[in-house]
C-alpha positions as CSV (number, residue, x, y, z in Angstrom):
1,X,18.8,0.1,11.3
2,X,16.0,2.7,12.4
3,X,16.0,1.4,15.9
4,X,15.1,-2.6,14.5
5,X,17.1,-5.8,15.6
6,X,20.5,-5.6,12.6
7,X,21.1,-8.6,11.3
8,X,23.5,-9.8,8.0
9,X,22.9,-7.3,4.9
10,X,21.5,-9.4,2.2
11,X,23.0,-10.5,-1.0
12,X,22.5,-7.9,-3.7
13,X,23.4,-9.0,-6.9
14,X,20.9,-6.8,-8.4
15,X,19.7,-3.8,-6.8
16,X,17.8,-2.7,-10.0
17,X,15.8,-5.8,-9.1
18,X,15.3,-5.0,-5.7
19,X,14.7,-1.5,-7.0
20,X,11.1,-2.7,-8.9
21,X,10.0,-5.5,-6.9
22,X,10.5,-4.6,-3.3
23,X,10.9,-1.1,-2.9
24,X,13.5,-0.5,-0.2
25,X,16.0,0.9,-2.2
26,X,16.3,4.1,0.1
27,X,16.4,1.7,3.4
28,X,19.0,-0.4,2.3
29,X,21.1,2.8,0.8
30,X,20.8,4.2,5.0
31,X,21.6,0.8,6.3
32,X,24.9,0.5,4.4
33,X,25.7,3.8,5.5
34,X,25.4,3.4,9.1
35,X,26.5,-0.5,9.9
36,X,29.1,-2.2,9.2
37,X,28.0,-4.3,6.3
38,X,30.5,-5.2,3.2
39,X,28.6,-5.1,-0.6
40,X,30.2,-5.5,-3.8
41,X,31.5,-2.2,-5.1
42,X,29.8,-2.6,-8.2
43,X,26.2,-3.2,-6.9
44,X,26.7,-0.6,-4.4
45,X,27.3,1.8,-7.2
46,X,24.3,0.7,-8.9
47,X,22.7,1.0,-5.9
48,X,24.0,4.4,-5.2
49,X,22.1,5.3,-8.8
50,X,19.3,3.7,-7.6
51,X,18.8,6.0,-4.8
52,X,19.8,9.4,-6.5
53,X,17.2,8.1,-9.0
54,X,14.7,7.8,-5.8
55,X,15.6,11.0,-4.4
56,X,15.0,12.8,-7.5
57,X,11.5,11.3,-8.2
58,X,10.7,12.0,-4.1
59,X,11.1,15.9,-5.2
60,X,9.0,15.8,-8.5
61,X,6.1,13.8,-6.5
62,X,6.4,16.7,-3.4
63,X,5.9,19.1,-6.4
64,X,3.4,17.3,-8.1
65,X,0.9,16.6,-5.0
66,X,1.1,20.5,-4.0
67,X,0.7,21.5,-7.5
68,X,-2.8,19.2,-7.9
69,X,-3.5,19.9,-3.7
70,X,-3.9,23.7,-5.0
71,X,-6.0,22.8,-8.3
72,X,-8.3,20.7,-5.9
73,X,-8.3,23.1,-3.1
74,X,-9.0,25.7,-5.3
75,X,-12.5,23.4,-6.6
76,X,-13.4,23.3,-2.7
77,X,-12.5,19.2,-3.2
78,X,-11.0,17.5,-0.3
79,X,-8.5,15.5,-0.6
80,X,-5.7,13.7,1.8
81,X,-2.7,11.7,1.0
82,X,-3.0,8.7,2.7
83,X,0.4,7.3,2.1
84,X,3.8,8.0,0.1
85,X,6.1,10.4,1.5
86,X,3.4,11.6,4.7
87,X,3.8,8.1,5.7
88,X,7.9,8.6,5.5
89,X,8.0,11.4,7.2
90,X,5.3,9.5,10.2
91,X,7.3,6.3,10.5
92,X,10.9,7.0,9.8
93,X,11.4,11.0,10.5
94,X,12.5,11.2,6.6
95,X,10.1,11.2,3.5
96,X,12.7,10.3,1.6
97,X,13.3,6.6,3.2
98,X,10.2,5.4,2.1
99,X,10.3,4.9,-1.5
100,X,6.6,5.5,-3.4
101,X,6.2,5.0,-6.9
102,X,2.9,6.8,-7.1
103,X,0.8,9.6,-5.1
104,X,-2.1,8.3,-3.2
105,X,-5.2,10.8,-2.5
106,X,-8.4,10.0,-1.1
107,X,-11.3,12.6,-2.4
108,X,-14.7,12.8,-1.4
109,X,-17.0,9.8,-3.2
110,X,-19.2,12.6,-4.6
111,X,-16.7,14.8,-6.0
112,X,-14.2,12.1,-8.0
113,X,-15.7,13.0,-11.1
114,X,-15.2,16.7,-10.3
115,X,-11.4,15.7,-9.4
116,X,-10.6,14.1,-12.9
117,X,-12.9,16.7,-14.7
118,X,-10.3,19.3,-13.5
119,X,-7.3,17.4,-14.1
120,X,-8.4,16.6,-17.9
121,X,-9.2,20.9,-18.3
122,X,-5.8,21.6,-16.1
123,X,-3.5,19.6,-18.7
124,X,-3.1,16.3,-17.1
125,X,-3.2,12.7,-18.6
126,X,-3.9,9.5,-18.5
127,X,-1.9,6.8,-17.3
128,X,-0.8,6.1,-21.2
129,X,0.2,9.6,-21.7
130,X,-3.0,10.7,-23.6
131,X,-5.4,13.2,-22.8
132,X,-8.5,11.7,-20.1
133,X,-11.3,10.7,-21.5
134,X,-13.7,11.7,-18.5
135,X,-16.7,9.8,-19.9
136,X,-14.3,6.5,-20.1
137,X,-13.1,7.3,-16.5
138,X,-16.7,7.6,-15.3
139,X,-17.3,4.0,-16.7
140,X,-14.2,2.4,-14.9
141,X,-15.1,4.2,-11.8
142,X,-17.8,2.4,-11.4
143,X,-16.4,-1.2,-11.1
144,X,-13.2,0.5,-9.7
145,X,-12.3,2.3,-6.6
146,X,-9.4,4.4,-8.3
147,X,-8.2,6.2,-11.2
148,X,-4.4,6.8,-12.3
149,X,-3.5,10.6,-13.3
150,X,-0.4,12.0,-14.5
151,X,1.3,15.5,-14.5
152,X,3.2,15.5,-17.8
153,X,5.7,18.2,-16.4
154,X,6.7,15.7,-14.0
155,X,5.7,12.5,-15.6
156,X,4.7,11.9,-11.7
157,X,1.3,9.5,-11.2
158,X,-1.2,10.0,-8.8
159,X,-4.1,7.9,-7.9
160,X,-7.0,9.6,-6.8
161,X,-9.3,6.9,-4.6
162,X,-13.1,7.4,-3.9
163,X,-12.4,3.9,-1.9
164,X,-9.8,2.9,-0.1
165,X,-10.5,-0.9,0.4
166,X,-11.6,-2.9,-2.2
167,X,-14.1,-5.0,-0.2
168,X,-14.9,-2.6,2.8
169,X,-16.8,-4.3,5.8
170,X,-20.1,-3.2,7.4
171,X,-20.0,0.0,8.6
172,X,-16.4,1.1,7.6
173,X,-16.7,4.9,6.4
174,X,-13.5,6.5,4.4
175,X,-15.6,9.9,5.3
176,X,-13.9,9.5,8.8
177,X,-10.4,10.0,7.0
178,X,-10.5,13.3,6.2
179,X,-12.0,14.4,9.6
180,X,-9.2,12.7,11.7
181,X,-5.9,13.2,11.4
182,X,-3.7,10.4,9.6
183,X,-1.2,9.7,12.3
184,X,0.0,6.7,14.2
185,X,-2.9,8.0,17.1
186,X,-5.9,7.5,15.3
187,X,-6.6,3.6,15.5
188,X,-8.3,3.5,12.2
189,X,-5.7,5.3,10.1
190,X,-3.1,2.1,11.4
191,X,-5.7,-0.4,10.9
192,X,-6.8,1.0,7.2
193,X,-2.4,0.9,7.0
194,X,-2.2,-2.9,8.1
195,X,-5.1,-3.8,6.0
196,X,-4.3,-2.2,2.7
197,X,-0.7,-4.7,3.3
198,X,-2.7,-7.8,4.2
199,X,-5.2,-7.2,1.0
200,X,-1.9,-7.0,-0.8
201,X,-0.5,-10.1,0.5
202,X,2.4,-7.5,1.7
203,X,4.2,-8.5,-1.3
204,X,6.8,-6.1,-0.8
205,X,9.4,-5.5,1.6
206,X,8.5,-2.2,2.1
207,X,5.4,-2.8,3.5
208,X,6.8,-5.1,6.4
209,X,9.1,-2.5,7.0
210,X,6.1,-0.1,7.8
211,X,4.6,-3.0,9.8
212,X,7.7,-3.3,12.0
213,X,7.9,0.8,12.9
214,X,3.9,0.3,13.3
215,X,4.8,-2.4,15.6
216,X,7.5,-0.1,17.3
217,X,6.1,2.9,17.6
218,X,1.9,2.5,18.3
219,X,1.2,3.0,22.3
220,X,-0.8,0.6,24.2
221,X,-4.2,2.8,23.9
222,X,-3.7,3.1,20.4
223,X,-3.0,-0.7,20.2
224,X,-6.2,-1.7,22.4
225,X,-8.0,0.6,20.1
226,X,-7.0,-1.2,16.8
227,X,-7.5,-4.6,18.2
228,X,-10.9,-3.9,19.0
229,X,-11.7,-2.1,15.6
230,X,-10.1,-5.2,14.0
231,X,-12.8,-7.9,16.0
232,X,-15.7,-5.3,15.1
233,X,-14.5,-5.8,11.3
234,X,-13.7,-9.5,11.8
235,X,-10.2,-9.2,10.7
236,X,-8.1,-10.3,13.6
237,X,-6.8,-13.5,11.7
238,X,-5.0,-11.2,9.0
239,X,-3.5,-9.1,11.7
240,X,-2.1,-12.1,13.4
241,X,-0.7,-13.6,10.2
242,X,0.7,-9.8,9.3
243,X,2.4,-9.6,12.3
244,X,3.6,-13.0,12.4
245,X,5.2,-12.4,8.6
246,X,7.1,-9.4,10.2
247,X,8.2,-11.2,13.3
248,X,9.6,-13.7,10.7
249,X,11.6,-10.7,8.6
250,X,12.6,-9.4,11.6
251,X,12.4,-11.2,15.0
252,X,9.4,-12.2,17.0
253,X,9.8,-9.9,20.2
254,X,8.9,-6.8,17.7
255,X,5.4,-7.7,17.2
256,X,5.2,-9.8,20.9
257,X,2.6,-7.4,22.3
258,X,0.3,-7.3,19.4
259,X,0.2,-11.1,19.1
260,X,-0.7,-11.1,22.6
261,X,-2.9,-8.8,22.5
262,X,-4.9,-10.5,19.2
263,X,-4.8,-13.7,21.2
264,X,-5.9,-16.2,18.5
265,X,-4.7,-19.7,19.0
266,X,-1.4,-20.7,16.6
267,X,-4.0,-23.7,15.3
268,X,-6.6,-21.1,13.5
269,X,-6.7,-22.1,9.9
270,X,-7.7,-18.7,8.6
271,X,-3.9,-17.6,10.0
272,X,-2.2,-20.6,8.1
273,X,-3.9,-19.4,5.0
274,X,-3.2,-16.0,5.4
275,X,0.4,-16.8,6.3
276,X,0.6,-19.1,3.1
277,X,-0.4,-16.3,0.9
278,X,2.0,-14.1,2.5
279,X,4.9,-15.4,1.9
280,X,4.0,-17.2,-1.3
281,X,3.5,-13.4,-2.4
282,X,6.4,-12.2,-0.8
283,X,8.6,-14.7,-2.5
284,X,7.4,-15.1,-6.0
285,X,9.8,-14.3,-8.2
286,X,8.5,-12.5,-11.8
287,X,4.9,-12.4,-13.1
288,X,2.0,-14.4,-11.5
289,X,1.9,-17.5,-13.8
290,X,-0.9,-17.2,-16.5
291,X,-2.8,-20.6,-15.5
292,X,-2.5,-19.0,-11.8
293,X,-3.9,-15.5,-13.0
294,X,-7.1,-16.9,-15.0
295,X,-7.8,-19.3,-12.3
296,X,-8.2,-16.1,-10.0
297,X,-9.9,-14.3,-12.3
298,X,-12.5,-16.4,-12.3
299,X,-12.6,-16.8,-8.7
300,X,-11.2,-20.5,-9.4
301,X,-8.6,-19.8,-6.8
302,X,-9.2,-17.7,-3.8
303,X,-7.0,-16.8,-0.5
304,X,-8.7,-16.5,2.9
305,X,-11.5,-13.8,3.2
306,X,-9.9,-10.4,4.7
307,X,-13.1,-9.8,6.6
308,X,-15.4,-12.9,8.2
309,X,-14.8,-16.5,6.6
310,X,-18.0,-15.9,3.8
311,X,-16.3,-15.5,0.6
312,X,-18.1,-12.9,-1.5
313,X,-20.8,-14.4,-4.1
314,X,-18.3,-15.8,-7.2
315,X,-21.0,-14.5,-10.0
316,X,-21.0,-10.7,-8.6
317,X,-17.1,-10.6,-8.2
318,X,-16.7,-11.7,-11.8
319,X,-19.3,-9.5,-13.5
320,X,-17.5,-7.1,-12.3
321,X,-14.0,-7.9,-13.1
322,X,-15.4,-8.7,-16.7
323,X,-17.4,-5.5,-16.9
324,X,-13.9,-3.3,-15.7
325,X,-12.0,-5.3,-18.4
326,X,-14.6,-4.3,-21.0
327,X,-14.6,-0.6,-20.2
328,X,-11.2,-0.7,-20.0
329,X,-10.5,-1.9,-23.7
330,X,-13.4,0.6,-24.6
């Protein structure tokens, strides 16, 4: 499907499943549609729901983002959507094949406040449905680099970033974002896109799927250009292990060029442990384990460093998480 080696449809016996936990319920509606793959009539009428469902909540977040783009434009706030339906329409000509459950939107650092500030006077709410409490916000903004909005006449959520990486390296600027624009041309945008999967542990499908039309579609300048950016950053192992998790979903010759290109021996460990974390992410079925959860928490367990092999200071990571949890139950 979309131009990528076919192979067997999977077994669905629950598309509501695959629905919330991997996101590709719009990919695997078009694939049954245009091979020649068999599914059992009752899933594929649950998964016929499932995508009606989809389709309906693409139209409510296209209404919702140009309904908040206006407020903010309005404020003189800028503001790009870094993902969701723009990235649809960039990698597979069709907004609605990339399911989103939420609108991203990067605004200026300075101006975040300013963002929410207007949301909570123009009628939105929280995340819980209740009116924003702006001085809370401010609190969890600092210990976090995003804030989840909703428009209660679309019950749509949108998560408006000051950050876009967690853990940004030396002299990575988000500023450049909304002076460039965010297509498969400008280097940075597809590295920030490859990153923001690896810091996830690409723990959903519909993330490799992006990899693989990134893989596609990138030309050679392009592809130069984001190698480089990723030695700069000191990244190159979770590229290698990100492409080398798609080649495994799909077929090594897609991502060929790129590994070549990356040219880090099969034998680095940070690659192993990078490709461990993948796919134990990608595989884990239900909630991380609470022993599991704590043991992160408190920086007990920890996967491969995204940038360099230092692992940030352990004291500094949990201060923060603890002081996030307190404003959050304040």
């Amino acid at each position: 499907m979309l131009g990528l080696p076919q192979k067997a449809l999977p077994t669905m016996p629950n598309p509501q499943r695959l629905a919330e936990r991997h996101r590709v319920v719009p990919l695997l509606w078009h694939a049954l549609n245009i091979g020649d793959g068999e599914i059992d009539p009752v899933a594929r009428e649950e998964l016929r729901k499932d995508m009606r469902r989809s389709k309906l909540l693409g139209l409510r977040q296209k209404a919702t983002e140009i309904s908040f783009a206006r407020l903010l434009q309005r404020e003189g706030i800028s503001n790009i959507q870094v993902k969701g339906p723009h990235l649809g329409q960039i990698l597979f000509g069709m907004e609605d094949l990339r399911q989103s459950k939420d609108i991203d939107l990067l605004i200026e650092e300075d101006r975040i406040m300013d963002a929410v500030e207007l949301a909570a006077r123009s009628g939105y709410v929280s995340s819980a449905g209740a009116p924003i409490d702006t001085a809370r916000v401010r609190r969890l903004l600092r210990f976090h680099r995003e804030i989840e909005i909703r428009d209660p006449r679309t019950g749509c959520a949108i998560e408006l970033h000051w950050q876009l990486l967690e853990t940004p390296p030396a002299g990575w600027d988000d500023r450049l974002f909304f002076t460039t624009p965010l297509t498969l041309s400008s280097p940075e945008y597809v590295l920030y896109l490859m990153l923001h999967g690896a810091a996830s542990h690409w723990h959903r499908m519909k993330w490799l799927a992006d990899l693989a039309m990134i893989a596609r579609m990138v030309d050679e300048s392009v592809l130069r250009s984001v190698i480089g950016l990723a030695r700069t950053y000191d990244c190159l192992p979770a590229l290698a292990a990100s492409f080398i998790a798609c080649g495994n979903l799909w077929e090594r010759a897609l991502v060929e060029r790129w590994l070549a290109k990356i040219d880090l021996p099969p034998s680095d460990k940070r690659i192993a442990r990078h490709c461990e974390a993948f796919e134990r992410a990608l595989n884990r079925e239900g909630v991380m384990e609470r022993g599991e959860l704590m043991a992160r928490r408190f920086e007990v367990i920890r996967d491969a460093p995204l940038f360099g092999e230092n692992y940030p200071p352990r004291l500094p990571a949990i201060a923060r998480r603890t002081a996030y949890w307190l404003a959050r139950r304040g």
